[in-house]
N, C-alpha and C positions, 0 to 999 in steps of 0.2 A: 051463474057457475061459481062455485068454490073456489076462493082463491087458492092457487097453489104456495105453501112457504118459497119454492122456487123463484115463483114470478111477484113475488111483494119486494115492494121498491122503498127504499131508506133503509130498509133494516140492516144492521152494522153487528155483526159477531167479534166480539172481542175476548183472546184468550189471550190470558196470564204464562207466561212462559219461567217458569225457575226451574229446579233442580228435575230432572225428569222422576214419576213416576214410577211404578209397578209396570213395565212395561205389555203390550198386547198377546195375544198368543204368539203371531207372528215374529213379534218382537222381542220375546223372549226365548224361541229357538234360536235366532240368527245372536242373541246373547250368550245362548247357553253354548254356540259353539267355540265361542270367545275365550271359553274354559279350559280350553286343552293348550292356550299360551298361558298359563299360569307358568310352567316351567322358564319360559323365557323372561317372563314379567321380572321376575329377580333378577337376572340379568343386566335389563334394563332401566332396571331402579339406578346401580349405578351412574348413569349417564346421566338421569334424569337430577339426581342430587347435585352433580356440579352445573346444570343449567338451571338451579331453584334460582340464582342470584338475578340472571338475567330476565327470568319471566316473571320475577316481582318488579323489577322497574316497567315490564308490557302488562300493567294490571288489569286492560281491556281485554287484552288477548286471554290471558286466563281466566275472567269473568265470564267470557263469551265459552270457551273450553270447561269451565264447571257451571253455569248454567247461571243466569244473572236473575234472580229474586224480582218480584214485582215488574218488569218489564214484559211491556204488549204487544202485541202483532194483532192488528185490525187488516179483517178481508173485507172489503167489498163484496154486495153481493148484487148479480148479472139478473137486471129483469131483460126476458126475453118476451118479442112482443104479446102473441096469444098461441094458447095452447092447440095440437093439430100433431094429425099422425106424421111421419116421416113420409115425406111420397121422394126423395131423392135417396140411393146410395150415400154413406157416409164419405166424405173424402172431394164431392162433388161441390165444385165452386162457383157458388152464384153468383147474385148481388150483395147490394148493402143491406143491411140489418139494422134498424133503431139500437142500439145500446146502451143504458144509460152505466153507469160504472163512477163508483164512488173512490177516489183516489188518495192511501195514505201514505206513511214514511214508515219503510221500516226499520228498524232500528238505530241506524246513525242517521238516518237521511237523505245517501247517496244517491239513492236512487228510487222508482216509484214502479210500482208488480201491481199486476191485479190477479185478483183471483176470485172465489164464489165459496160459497159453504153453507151448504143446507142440510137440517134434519128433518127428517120423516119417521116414524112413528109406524109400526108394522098394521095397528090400528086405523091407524090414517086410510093408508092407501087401499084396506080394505074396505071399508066404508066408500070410496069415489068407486070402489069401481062396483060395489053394490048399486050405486045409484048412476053406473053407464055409464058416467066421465070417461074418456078415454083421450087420456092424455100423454102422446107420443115422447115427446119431451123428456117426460120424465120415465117414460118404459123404458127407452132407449139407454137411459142411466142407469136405470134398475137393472137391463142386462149386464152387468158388468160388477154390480156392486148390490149384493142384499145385505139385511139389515143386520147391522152389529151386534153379534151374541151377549157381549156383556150389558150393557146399554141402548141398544135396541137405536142405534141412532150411527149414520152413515153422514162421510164428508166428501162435498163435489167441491173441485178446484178447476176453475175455467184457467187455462194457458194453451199453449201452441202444441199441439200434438195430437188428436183425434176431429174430424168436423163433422157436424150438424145442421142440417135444413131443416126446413119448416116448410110443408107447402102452401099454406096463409100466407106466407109474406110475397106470394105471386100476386095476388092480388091488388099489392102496393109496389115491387119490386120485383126482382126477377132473385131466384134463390141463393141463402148468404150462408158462407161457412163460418163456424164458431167453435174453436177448438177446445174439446174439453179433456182432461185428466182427471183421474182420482186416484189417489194413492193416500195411505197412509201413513201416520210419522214413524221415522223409521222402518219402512216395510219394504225391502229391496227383492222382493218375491211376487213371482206371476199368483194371481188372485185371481181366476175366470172361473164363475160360479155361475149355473142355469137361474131359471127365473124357477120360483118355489111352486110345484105342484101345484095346477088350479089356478092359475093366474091368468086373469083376461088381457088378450092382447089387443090396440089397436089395429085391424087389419083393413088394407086398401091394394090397388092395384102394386105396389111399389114396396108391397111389407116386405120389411124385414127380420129374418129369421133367427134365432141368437146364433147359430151356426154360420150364419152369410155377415156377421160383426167383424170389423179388425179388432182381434185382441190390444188392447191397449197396453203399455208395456209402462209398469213398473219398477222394472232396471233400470237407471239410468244408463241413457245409452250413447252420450255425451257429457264430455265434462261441463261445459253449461250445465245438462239437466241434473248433473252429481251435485255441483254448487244449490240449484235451485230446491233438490229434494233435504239438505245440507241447511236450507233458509239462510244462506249468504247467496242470493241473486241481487239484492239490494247493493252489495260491496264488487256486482261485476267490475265495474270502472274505477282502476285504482289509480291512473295515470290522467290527470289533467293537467298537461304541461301544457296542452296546446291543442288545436282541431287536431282530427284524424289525416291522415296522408291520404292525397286523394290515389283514385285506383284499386283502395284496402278492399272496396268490395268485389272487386271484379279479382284481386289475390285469393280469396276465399274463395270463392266458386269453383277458381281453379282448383284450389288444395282440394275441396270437396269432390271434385270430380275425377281424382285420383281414388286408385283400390289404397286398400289398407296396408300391404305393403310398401305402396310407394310413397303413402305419406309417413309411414315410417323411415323411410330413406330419405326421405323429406326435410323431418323434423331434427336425422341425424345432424342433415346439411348446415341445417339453419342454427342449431346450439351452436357446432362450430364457427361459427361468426359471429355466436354475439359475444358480448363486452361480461365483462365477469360482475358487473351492478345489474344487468338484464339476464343472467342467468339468477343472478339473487335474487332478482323482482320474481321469477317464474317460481320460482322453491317458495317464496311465501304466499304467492297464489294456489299451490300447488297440493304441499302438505299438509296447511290442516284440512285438506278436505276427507283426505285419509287416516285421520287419527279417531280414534274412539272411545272415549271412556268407557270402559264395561264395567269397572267396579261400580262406577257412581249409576249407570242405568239400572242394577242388579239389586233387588229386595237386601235390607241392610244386612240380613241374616247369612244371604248365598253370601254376600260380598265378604265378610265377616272369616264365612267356612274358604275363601280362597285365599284372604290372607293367611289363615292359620298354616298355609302351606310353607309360607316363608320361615327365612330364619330370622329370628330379633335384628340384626345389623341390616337387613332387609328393610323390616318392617319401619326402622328406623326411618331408610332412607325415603320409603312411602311416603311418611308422613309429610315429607318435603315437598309433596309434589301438588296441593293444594287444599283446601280448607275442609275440605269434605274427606279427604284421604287422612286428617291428620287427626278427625274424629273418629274414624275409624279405627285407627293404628293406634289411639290410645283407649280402646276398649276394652275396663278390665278384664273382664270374664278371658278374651283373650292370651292375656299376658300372665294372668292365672296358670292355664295351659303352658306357656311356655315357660314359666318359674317350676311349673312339675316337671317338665322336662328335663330341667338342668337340675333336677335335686331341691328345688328351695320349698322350704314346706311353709314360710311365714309370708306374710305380706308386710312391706314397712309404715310402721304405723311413724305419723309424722304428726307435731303437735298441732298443726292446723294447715288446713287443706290448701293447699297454693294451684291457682291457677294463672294461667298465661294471658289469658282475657278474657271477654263473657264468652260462654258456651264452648270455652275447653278446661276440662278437669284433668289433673294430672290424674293417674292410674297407680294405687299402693302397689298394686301387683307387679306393674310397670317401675316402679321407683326400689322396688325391691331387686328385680333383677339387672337394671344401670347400678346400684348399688352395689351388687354382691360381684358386679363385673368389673367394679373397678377397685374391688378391692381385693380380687385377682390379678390384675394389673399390679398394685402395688407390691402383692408376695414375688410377683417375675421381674419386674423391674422398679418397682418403688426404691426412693431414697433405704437405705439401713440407719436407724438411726440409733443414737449410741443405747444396747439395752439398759432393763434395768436389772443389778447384780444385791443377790438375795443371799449372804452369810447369815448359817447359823449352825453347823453342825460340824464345826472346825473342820478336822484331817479326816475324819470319817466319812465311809462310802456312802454313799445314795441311793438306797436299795430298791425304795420303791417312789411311785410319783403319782399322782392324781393331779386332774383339772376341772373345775366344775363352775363356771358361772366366773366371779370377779376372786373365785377362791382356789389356791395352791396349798395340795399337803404333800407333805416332803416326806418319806419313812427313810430312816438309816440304820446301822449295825452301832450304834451308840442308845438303842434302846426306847429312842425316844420319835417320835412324829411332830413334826412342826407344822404351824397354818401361816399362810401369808396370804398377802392382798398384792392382787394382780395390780392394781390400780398403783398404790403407794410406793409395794416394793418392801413394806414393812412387816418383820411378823409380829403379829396376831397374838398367837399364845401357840404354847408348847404341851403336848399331850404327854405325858407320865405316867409311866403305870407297868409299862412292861417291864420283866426283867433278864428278859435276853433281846439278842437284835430283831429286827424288822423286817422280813422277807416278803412279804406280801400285802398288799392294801385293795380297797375298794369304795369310792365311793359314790354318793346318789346324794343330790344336795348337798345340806349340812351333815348326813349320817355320814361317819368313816369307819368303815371295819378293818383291821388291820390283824395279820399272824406271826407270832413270832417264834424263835426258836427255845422259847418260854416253854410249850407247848396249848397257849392260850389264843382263844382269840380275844379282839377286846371293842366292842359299838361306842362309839365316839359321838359325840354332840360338836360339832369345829365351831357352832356359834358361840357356846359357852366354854368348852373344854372340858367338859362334862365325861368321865368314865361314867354311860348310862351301862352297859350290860358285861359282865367278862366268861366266857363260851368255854367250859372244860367238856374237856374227854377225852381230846387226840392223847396221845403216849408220846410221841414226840414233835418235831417241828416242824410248826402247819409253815408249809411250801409254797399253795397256792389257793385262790379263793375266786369264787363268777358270784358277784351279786346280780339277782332278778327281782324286782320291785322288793317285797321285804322278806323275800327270803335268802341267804346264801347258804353255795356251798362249797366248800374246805376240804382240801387234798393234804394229806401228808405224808411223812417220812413212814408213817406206819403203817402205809399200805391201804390207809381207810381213807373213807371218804362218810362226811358227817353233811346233811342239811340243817340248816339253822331257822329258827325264827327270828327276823332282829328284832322284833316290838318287844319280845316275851323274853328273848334269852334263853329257849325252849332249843331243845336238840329234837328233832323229829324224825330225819330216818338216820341210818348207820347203813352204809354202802360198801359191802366185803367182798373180797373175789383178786383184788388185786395179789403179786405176790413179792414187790418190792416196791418202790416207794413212789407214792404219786403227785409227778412235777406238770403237771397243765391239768384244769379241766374247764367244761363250758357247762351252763346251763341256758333252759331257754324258757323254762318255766313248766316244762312239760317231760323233757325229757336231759339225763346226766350224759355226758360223754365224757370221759375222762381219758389220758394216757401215763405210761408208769416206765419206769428204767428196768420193767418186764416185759419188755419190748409190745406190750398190749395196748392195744384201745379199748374198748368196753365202754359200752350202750348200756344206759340203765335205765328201769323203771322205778324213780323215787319212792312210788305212792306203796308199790309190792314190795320194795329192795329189793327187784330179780334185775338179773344182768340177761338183755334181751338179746346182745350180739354179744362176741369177744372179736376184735378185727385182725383178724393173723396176717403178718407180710413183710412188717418189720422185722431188720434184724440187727436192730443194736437201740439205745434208748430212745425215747419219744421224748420228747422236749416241747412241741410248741403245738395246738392243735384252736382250729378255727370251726365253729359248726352256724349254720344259718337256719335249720329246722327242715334241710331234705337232705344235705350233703357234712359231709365229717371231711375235714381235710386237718393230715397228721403229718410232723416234720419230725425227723428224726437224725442220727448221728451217723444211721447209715448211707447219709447222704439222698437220698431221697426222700419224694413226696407222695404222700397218695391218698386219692378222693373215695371216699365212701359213700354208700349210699346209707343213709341212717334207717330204715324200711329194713332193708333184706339184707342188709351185712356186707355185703358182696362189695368188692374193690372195682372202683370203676374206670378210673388211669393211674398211674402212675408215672411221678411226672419227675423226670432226669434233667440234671444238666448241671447243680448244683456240683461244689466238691467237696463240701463239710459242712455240720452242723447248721442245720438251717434253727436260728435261735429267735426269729420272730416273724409271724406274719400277719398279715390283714384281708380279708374278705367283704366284700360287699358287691352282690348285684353280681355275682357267677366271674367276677374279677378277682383272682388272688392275688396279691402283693408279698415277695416273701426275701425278706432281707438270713445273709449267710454270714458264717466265719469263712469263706475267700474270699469274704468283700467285693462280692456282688449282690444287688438286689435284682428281681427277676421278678414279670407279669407274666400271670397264665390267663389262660382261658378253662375253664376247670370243668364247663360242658365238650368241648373237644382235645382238652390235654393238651394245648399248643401253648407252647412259649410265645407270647407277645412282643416283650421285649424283655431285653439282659441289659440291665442300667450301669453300664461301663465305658469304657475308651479312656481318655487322655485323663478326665475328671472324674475316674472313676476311686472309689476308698482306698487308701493304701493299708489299710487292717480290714479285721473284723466288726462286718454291720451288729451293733447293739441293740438297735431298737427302730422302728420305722411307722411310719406314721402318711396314711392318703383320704384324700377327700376331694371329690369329682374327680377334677383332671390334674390334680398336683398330687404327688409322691414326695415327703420327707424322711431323710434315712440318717441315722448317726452310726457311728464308729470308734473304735479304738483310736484312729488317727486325728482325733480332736476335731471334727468336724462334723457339722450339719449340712447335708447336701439336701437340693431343691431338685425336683424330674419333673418331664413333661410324664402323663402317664399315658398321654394319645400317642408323643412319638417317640418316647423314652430317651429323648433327650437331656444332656444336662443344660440346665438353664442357671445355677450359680449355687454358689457358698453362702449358707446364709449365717453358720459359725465354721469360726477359723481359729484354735485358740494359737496362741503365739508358740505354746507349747507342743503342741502337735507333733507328733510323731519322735519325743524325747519323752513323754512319759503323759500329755496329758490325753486327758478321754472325755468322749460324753457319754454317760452309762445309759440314758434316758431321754425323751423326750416326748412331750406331749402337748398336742396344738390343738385350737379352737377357730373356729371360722378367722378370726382376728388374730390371734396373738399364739408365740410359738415360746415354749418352755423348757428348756434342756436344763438334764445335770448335769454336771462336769465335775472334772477335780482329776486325780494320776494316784498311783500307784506306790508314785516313789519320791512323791513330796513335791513334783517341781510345780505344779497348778493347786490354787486355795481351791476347797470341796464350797462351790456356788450352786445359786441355780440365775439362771439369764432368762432374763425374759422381752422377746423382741413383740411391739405392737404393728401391726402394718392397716390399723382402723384407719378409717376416711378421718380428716379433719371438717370443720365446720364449715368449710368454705365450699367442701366438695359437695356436704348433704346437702 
């Protein structure tokens, strides 16, 4: 007869136990329901960061909790004496049985399990019963357990819970029960599956039918069998002070022969009497039976897609919670996604890669967003440290201002443009050439275009100081200027509007229609919007010179206008605001609340930011016309807003009142002063200002003598300590 793998004796299965796999089908429903606590997992994390300190001193415990590498679990495996149909009911208590059973340790030691584990081969078993073997033993397993879809290979586990006769062993004994179980790792789901069409059965007086089987139950239905399906049955006994108290067993029988409520009344009784070191012991027998890692059972990918649910301070706190969590949490592609989120469009290149130890790499994308987050932290509450103060253009106003890169150009009504170095504080060189004041600038790297009441414009080299190009045609003084890669275009007193070439110095179209003089326009590289003290806006098509809208609604002059390439939004003296659609002309809200000249505003991402002379600054919503927030109270300007300045969630605004104020822009909070001239509100002012991820730039100077005409320039960069 064939031997069966069942009944072969020495053979020893030895499985490798680490980080769990790709889980089974089974196994990955009862995962994928795990899913719908992702909400609470954040939550959680909290908690779990201020107990990282004490589960690194229990390194066993969290070894055993993320799954310990190269460590084995050897089963024995149950020869049963000779093969024979079932002739007794299952459950039916005979005699003794031979057993032989190979005895190991598992994992600490504590204690010694037996168990069984055999594969078969769908091949196999077709083949014995082609050749009439009929062998009961192993039918009786097969009802309950066909063979593995993915692998083609099923596992039996002999313990306490189903029994088995042989009726051969009458003929040496009288019949013996041998409890068997099969379950899978991780599989807390009934699995009762017929035998596969066409299967021959053992049949005798005493067959059994798969219908007349006890379902075997793979719920644990005891905390013992939760431990045991758990592979902590080796750590049952954790108390070895001393023998057991005699009687323990004849306690139990009792409790068991109580219903389920009354051992719930029971177990109330009994916690209230014990000692609060035996309530402690039971919590650490207790809980981790119920805990479960699902990130770490879950394909790196799903796991990956449930972090991205978090927010970075989250993710953070993930990473705390073990070694596999903390490869995970620093996965660029990840944190890529979350630098989009927040606006960062770079990753921080760093000059050599640092790592924490082998097999974790810090993340640029990761490093970029702690980066740009603390150096948010520093513009809300960072030291101020003393600026640095930039003379050059004596008593004279400050008309215009650019910032580009490590490079500051100054335009003032003294005729001339100055360049300075962010970095030193020193200027550079001095541009020369105009011969009236400075009204308008623009620049794009080293190019600087600048308008003055000349009626010129004039293409600048700030590397060299180079007058490369000087722009005639206006009639009188260019007002205002939108550079788009290398073209600009130029609004002036005369009503026109001119496109430029800067490489060539070329005039390319002439934009007529206005009928008094044009103070804002925007380009986008496709289409002109401009507004004029004609109370007009006008849409243009450069390429034709046709004016595609005229936007009628105002009614006093336009001053400040913002366009993103679907919406036009126009500030004017009538005290109101209002959004366009650039398409169809048509006025989409308009938006009140202001009480005078709104004289600057900012747009990005369907947010407008729009600083007044009442000296307040004010967020819309410019998809529903709703004021967000009105940036006042106790630390609100005591003049007129100048000039203002946002980027993410910070709002910068200046004033008449000598002052550079800092806003939340989520709650429109004031968060601080970030200039305060001493003169303030006696005559000094900041006309200007312009900031860069790092560093903030104001003009300043008064009216009436009592503030030198400067520019300041505050840094809030990280130092070397913090990259």
């Amino acid at each position: 007869m064939k031997q069966d793998p069942l009944t072969r004796e020495g053979d020893t299965v030895t499985s490798h136990t680490g980080r769990r796999d790709t889980p089974t089908s089974s196994t990955t429903s009862s995962t994928f329901s795990s899913l719908s606590s992702v909400s609470s997992l954040s939550s959680s994390l909290s908690s779990t960061s201020s107990s990282v300190e004490e589960r690194s001193k229990e390194g066993s415990e969290e070894e055993e909790f993320i799954g310990r590498e190269g460590e084995e679990d050897r089963v024995s495996i149950v020869t049963i004496g000779e093969e024979s149909c079932p002739s007794e009911p299952f459950g039916t208590v005979g005699g003794p049985v031979d057993v032989t059973a190979n005895e190991s340790t598992a994992r600490g030691g504590d204690s010694q399990s037996k168990a069984s584990q055999s594969t078969q081969t769908e091949e196999q078993r077709e083949e014995e019963e082609d050749t009439g073997k009929e062998e009961s033993d192993r039918s009786a397993l097969l009802e309950d357990e066909e063979e593995d879809e993915e692998d083609g290979r099923n596992q039996v586990f002999v313990s306490e819970s189903l029994g088995l006769t042989s009726d051969r062993q009458t003929q040496r004994a009288s019949s013996a029960l041998i409890n068997i179980t099969m379950k899978r790792k991780l599989d807390h789901g009934p699995d009762i599956r017929p035998f596969h069409s066409g299967k021959k059965h053992c049949k005798g007086p005493d067959y059994l039918s798969p219908s007349s089987l006890v379902p075997f139950q793979t719920t644990p239905t005891t905390f013992g069998d939760l431990r045991a399906a758990n592979g902590h049955s080796a750590q049952r006994r954790r108390v070895t002070s001393g023998p057991p108290p005699s009687g323990l067993q004849d306690w139990l029988h009792v409790f068991q022969a109580w219903s389920g409520p009354e051992r719930l009344l029971a177990l109330d009784e009994l916690i209230d009497t014990c000692e609060s070191n035996q309530v402690k012991h039971m919590m650490q027998v207790i809980e981790p039976q119920f805990q479960r890692d699902f990130i770490s059972l879950l394909p790196k990918e799903l796991a990956l897609y449930v972090l991205t649910f978090l927010e970075p301070r989250d993710l953070m706190r993930a990473a705390q919670a073990c070694s596999y969590w903390r490869i995970l949490a620093e996965d660029n592609l990840l944190w890529r996604e979350k630098c989009r989120e927040d606006g960062i469009d770079e990753p921080l290149v760093v000059k050599r890669r640092q790592t924490l130890r082998p097999g974790f790499l810090l993340s640029p994308w990761k490093s970029a967003y702690v980066r740009q987050h603390r150096i948010e932290t520093n513009w809300r509450t960072g030291d101020i440290t003393s600026p640095k103060v930039l003379k050059g253009h004596d008593d004279h106003v400050i008309t215009c201002l650019q910032f580009c890169g490590d490079l500051i150009v100054s335009g003032s009504d003294d005729n001339t443009l100055k360049v300075w170095s962010a970095l030193t504080g020193k200027c550079l060189r001095t541009l020369v050439g105009h011969t009236g004041g400075v009204w308008s600038s623009q620049m794009d790297g080293s190019v600087v275009i600048s308008g003055s009441t000349d009626r010129t414009l004039k293409v600048w080299d700030a590397e060299t100081g180079e007058c490369v190009h000087t722009l005639y045609g206006h009639t009188s003084t260019v007002r205002c200027m939108h550079l788009h890669n290398k073209q600009v275009v130029s609004g002036s007193r005369d009503a026109t509007l001119r496109l430029w070439d800067v490489v060539s110095g070329e005039c390319l179209h002439v934009l007529t229609g206005h009928v008094a003089a044009v103070r804002c326009v925007q380009y986008d590289g496709r289409r002109v919007v401009s507004g004029g003290y004609d109370f007009m806006v006008k849409v243009w098509d450069p390429e034709t010179e046709t004016c595609l809208h005229t936007l009628q609604g105002h009614t006093n002059r336009v001053y400040s206008l913002q366009f993103d390439g679907a919406y036009v939004v126009s500030g004017s003296l009538d005290t109101s605001i209002r959004v366009w659609d650039v398409e169809t002309g048509g006025c989409v809200h308009t938006l009140t609340g202001h009480q005078s000249l709104t004289s600057g505003m900012e747009l990005k991402n369907n947010i407008l930011v729009s600083g007044n002379a009442d000296s307040t600054v004010r967020v819309w919503d410019i998809r529903s016309g709703q004021c967000l927030h009105t940036l006042q109270g106790p630390h609100k300007h005591q003049s007129a807003v100048t000039c203002l300045q946002f980027s993410r969630s910070l709002v910068m605004s200046s004033s008449d009142d000598g002052t550079v104020k800092l806003w939340s822009l989520v709650t429109g909070e004031w968060l601080r002063d970030l200039v305060a001239l001493q003169s303030g509100g006696s005559g000094g002012v900041v006309w200007r200002i312009r900031a860069s991820n790092t560093r903030l730039v104001a003009a300043v100077g008064s009216r009436n003598g009592t503030e030198e005409t400067k520019l300041m320039v505050l840094d809030f960069d990280l130092t070397d300590s913090h990259e």
